[in-house]
C-alpha positions in Angstrom: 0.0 0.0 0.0 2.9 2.3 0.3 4.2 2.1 -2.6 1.0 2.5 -4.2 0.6 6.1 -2.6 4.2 7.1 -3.0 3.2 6.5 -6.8 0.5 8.7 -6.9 2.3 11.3 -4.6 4.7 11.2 -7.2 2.8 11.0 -10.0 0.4 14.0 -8.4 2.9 16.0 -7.7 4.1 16.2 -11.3 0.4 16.2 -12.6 0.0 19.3 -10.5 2.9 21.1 -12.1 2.0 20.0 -15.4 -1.8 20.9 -15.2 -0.6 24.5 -14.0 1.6 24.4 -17.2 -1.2 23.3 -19.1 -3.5 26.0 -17.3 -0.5 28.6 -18.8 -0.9 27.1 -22.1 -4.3 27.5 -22.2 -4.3 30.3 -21.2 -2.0 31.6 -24.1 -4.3 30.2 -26.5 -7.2 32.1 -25.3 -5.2 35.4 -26.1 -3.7 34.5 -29.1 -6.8 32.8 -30.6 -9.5 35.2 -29.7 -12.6 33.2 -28.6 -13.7 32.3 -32.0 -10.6 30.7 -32.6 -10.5 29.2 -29.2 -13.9 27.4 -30.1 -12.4 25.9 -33.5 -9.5 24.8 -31.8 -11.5 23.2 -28.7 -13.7 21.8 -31.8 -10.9 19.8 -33.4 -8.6 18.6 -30.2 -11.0 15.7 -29.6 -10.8 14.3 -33.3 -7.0 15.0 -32.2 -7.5 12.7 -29.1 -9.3 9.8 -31.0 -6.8 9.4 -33.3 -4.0 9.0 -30.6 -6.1 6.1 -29.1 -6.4 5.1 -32.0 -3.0 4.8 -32.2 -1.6 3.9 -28.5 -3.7 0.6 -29.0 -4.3 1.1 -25.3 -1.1 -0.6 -24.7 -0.4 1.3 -22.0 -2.7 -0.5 -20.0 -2.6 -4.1 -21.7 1.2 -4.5 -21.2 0.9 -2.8 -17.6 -1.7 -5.4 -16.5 0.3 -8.7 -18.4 3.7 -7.1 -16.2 1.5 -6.9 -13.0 0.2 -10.3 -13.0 3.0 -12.1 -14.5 6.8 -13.3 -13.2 9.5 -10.9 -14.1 11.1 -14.1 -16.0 8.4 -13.2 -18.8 8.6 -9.9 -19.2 11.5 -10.1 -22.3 9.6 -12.8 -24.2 5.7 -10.2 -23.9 7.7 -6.9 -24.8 9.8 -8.8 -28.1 6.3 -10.3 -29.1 4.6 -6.7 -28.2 7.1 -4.6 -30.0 7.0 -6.8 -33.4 3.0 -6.5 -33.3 3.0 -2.5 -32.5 5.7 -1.9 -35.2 3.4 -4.1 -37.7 0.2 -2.1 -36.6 2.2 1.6 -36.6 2.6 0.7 -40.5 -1.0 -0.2 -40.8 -2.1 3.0 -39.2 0.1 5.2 -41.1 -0.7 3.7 -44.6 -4.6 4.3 -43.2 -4.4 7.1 -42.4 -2.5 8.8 -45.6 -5.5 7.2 -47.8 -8.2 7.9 -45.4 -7.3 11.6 -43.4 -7.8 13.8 -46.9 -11.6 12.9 -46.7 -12.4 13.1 -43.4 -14.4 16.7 -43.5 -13.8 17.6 -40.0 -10.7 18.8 -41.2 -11.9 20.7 -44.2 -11.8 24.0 -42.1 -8.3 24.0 -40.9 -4.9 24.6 -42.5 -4.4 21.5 -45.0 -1.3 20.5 -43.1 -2.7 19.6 -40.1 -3.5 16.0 -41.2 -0.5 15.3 -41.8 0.8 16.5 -38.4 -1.8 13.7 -37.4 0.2 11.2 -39.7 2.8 12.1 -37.9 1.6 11.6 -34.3 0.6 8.1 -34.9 4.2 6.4 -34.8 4.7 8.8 -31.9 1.9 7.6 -29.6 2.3 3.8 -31.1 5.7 3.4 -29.7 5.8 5.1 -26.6 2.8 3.4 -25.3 5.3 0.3 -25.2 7.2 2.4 -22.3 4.5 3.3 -20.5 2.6 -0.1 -20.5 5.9 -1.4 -19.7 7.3 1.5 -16.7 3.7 1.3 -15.3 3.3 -2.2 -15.1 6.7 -2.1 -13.2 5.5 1.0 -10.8 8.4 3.1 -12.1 6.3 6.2 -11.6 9.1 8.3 -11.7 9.8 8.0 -15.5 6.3 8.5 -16.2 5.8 11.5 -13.8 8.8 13.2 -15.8 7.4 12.6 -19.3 4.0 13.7 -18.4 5.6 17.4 -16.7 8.3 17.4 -19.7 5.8 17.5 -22.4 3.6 20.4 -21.0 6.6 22.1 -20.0 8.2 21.8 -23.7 4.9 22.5 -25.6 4.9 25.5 -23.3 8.0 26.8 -24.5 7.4 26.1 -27.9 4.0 27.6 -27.9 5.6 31.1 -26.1 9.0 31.0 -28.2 6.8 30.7 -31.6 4.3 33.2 -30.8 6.4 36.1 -29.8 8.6 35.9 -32.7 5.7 35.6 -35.3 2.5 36.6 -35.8 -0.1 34.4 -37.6 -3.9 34.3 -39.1 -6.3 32.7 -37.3 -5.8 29.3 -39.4 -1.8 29.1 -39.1 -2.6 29.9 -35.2 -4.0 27.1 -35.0 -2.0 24.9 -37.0 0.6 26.2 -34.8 -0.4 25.5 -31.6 -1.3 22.0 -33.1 2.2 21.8 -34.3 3.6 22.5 -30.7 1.7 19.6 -29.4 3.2 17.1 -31.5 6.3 18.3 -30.8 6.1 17.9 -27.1 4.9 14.2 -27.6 8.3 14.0 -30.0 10.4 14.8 -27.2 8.5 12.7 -24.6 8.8 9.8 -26.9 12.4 10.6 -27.2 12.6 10.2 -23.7 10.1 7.4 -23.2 11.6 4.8 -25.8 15.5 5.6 -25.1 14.8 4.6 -21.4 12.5 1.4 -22.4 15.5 0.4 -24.6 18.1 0.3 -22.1 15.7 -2.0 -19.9 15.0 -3.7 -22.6 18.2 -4.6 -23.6 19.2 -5.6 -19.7 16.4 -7.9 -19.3 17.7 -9.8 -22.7 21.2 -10.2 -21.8 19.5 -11.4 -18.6 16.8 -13.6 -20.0 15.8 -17.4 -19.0 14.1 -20.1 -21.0 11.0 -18.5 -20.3 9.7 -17.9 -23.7 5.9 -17.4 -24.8 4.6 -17.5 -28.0 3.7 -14.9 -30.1 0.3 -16.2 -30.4 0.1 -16.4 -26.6 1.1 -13.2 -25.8 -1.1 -11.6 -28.9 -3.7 -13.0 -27.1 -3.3 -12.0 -23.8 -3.0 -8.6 -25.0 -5.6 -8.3 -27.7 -7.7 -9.8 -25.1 -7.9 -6.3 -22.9 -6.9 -3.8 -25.9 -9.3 -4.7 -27.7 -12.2 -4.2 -25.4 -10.4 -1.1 -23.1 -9.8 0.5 -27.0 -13.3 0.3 -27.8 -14.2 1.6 -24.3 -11.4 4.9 -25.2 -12.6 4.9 -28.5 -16.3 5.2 -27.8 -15.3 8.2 -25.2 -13.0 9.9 -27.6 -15.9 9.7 -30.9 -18.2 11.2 -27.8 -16.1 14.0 -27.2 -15.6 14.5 -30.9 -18.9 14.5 -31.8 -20.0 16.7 -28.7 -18.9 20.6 -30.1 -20.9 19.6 -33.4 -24.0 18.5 -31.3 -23.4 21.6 -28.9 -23.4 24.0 -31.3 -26.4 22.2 -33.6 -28.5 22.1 -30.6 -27.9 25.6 -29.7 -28.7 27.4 -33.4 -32.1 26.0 -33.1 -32.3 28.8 -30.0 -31.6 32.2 -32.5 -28.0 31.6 -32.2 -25.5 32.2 -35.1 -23.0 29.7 -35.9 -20.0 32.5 -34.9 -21.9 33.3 -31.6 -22.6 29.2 -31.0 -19.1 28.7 -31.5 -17.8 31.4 -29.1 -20.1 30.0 -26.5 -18.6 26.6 -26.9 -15.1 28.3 -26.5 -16.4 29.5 -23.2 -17.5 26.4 -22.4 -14.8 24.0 -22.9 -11.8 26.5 -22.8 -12.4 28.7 -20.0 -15.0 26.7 -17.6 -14.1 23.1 -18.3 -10.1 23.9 -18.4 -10.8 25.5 -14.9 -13.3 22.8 -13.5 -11.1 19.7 -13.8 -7.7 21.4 -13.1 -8.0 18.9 -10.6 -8.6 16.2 -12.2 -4.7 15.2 -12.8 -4.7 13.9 -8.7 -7.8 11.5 -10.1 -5.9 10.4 -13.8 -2.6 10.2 -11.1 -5.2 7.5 -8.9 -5.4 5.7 -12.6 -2.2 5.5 -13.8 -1.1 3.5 -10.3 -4.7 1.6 -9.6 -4.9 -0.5 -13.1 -1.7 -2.4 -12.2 -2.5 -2.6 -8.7 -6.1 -3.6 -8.9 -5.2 -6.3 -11.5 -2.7 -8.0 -9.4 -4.6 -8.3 -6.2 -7.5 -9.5 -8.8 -4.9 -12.5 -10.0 -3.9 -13.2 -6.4 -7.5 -13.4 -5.5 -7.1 -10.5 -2.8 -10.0 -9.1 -1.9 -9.7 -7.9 1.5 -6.5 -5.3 -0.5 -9.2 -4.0 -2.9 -11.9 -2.9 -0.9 -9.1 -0.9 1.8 -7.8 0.2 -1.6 -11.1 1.6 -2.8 -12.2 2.8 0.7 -9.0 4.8 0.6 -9.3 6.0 -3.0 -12.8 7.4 -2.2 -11.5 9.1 0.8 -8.9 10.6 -1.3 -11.5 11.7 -4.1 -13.8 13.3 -1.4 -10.8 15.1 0.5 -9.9 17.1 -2.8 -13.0 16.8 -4.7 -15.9 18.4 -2.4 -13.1 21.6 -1.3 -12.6 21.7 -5.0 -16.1 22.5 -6.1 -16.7 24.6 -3.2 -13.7 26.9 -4.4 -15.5 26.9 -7.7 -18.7 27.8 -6.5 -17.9 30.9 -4.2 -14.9 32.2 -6.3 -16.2 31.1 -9.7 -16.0 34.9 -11.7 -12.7 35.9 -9.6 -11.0 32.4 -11.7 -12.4 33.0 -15.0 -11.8 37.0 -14.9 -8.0 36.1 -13.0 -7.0 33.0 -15.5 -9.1 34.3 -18.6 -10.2 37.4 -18.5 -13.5 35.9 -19.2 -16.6 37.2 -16.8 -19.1 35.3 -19.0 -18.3 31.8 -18.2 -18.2 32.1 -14.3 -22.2 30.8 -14.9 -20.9 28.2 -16.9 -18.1 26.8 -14.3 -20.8 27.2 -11.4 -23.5 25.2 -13.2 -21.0 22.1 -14.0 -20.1 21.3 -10.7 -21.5 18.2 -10.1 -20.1 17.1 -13.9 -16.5 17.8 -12.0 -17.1 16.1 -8.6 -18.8 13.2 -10.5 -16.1 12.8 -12.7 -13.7 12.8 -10.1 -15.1 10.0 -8.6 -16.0 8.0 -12.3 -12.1 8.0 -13.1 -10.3 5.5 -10.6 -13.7 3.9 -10.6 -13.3 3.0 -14.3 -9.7 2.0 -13.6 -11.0 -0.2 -10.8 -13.6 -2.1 -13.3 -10.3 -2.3 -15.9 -7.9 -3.7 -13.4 -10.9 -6.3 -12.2 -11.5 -7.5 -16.0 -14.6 -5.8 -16.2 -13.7 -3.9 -19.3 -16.9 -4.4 -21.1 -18.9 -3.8 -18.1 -17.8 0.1 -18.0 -18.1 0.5 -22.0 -22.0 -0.7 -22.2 -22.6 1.3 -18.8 -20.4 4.2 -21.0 -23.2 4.1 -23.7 -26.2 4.3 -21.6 -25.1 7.7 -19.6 -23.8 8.7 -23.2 -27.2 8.2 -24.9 -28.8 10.1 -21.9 -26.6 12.5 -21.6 -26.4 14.0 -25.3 -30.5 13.3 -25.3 -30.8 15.6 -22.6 -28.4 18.0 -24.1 -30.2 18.1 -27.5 -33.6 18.2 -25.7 -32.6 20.8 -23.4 -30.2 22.8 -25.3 -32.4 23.6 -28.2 -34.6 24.9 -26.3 -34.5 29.1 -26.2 -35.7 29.4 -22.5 -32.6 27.3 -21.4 -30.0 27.3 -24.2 -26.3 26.5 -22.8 -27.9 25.9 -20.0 -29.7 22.6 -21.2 -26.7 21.6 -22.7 -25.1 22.1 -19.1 -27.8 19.9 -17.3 -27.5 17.1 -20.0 -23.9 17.0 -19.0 -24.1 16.6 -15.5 -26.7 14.0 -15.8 -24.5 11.6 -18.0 -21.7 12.6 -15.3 -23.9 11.3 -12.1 -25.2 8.3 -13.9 -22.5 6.6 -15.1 -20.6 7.5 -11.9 -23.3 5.6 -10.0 -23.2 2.7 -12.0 -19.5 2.4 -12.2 -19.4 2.4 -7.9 -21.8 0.0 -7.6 -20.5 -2.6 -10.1 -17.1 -1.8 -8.4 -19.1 -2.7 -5.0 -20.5 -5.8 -6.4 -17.5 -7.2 -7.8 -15.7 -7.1 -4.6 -18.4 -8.0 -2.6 -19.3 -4.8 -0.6 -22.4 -2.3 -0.2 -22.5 0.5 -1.2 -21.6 2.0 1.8 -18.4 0.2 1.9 -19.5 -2.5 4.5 -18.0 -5.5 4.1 -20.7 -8.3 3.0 -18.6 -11.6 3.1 -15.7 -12.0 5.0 -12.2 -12.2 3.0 -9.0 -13.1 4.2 -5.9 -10.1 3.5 
């Protein structure tokens, strides 16, 4: 248990350094943007975000669970077989993607180059989601930590060095602050994959006769990628498809496109950026609970997961309820401080219980991952999804409520899928919801 914590101290810590970074960054953009822009770029970034899990495979979390649960003598015989089969897909992707990017038409109204900056991310993500299945699976949080803070901390730079030495249209802007982002995940992968090699190459020279088969380990992997990547993927089409629906829903209310677009800005780069700033202590509870979860589930230790998740929740709750509290009572002071934006102090006040909920959902969704229910979360995912953007295009069209609707449709899908997340989680570990023990288990 301690070195679970001293994981997500560590991890935390840097998350909190690099969300401020990020905050920085955001910040920047809003100025250099302007709000419409800010609303184009906030509308792309999730097409942005499917395509890197797209391309990560969700490795990161198949090789960390197969490293958790296995003996360390197997580790060299998984990562050759896992290597061969992400270099093989990487090729795949890319060829794809060449053919495929030029007619996808939510690209149409950006700088042409930009799909090929995707082109360029895949190999990027593909590869260096090796070394972080592979560190995480291990618990070297430290390497992972780093990464994480060196690639806000470069795309910072590159994002301030650029745009004080040259001024740019709307579209290159934005091309531009694309560009920076690729080029931070460039440098983390530098970083990433130079310190997997070394490991890599130790744990060959140091190798036994404990060789599995490519079709063994293919399986083994494929067997949570596939499932955990259609659980990412579905999110990631979600948040892609959202800023269309958002702004669709919200014309049928006398809004221009311009005006629905600026509104969405608002929305998702001043209020959201704000609400889950503290979100990176919950993704920090992820990163360390997938591995975790999923060996005590192999050793059959039940007694370590519910402490675990009685401790996680108090760790949620600790944060999580001062955390909306702040936002409540100091909501316009933030958005006026950070963005210089009065209007979406409404917006940040009104999506409180979308942040505390979420909050909670994360470790509970690495939970159900590390206990093999993988499919569980994606078809309780599409229920509070279909509800969710229901109530947004219901309620957001409507002229009396507007963003508002759109608001209450997001908090709904927040508190639903929340709730059904805890109490698989409960039932899978055989508690009650109120974290009352019903069977007794042996530590």
């Amino acid at each position: 248990m301690k070195i679970f914590f001293r994981g997500v101290l560590l991890l935390a810590v840097a998350a909190l350094v690099g969300e401020s970074l990020e905050f920085i960054v955001n910040m920047i953009l809003a100025r250099e943007l302007g709000e419409l822009g800010l609303g184009h770029y906030m509308s792309i970034f999730p097409t942005v975000i499917l395509i890197i899990i797209i391309a990560s495979l969700e490795l990161p979390i198949s090789i960390s669970k197969f490293v958790a649960e296995k003996e360390e003598n197997q580790h060299y015989s998984m990562l050759k077989h896992a290597t061969k089969l992400t270099i093989i897909m990487t090729f795949a992707m890319i060829i794809i993607a060449v053919f495929v990017l030029p007619f996808v038409p939510v690209f149409n109204s950006y700088h042409p180059l930009i799909r090929w900056l995707m082109v360029v991310l895949i190999p990027l993500i593909s590869l260096t989601s090796i070394a972080r299945g592979f560190f995480m699976g291990k618990q070297q949080m430290g390497k992972l930590a780093f990464s994480n803070l060196f690639r806000k901390m470069a795309q910072l730079i590159l994002l301030i060095g650029i745009y004080q030495m040259f001024s740019f249209d709307n579209e290159t802007a934005i091309l531009v602050a694309l560009a920076t982002f690729v080029g931070s995940e460039l440098i983390v992968f530098v970083y990433l994959f130079t310190a997997y090699l070394i490991q890599y190459r130790k744990m060959k020279s140091a190798s036994s006769n404990q060789f599995l088969s490519a079709g063994e380990v293919t399986k083994s992997l494929l067997a949570v990628t596939i499932p955990t990547t259609g659980l990412r993927l579905f999110h990631a089409v979600t948040n892609a498809v959202q800023p269309f629906l958002i702004k669709y829903s919200l014309s049928f209310t006398g809004l221009s496109s311009i005006a629905a677009t600026e509104q969405f800005g608002l929305l998702a780069g001043v209020a959201i950026s704000i609400g889950f700033f503290p979100a990176f202590i919950a993704h920090s509870l992820l990163i360390v609970l997938i591995p975790t979860v999923s060996e005590a589930t192999a050793k059959k230790n039940r007694g370590k997961l519910k402490k675990l998740l009685v401790r996680v929740m108090g760790v949620t709750a600790a944060y999580g309820f001062p955390a909306v509290i702040v936002f409540l009572i100091f909501s316009e002071h933030l958005t006026m401080r950070f963005f210089h934006s009065a209007s979406a102090a409404t917006y940040l006040e009104l999506l409180w219980p979308s942040f505390l909920f979420t909050f909670f959902l994360i470790p509970l969704q690495a939970y159900l991952i590390g206990l093999g229910l993988i499919t569980t979360a994606f078809f309780q995912s599409v229920w509070a999804t279909v509800i969710s953007f229901s109530l947004m295009y219901i309620l957001g069209s409507q002229p009396s409520l507007g963003m508002h609707g759109i608001i209450i449709g997001m908090n709904a899908g927040s508190v639903l899928l929340m709730l059904l997340h805890y109490f698989s989680v409960c039932k899978a570990i055989g508690i009650t919801a109120w974290l009352r023990t019903k069977n007794t288990y042996k530590d």
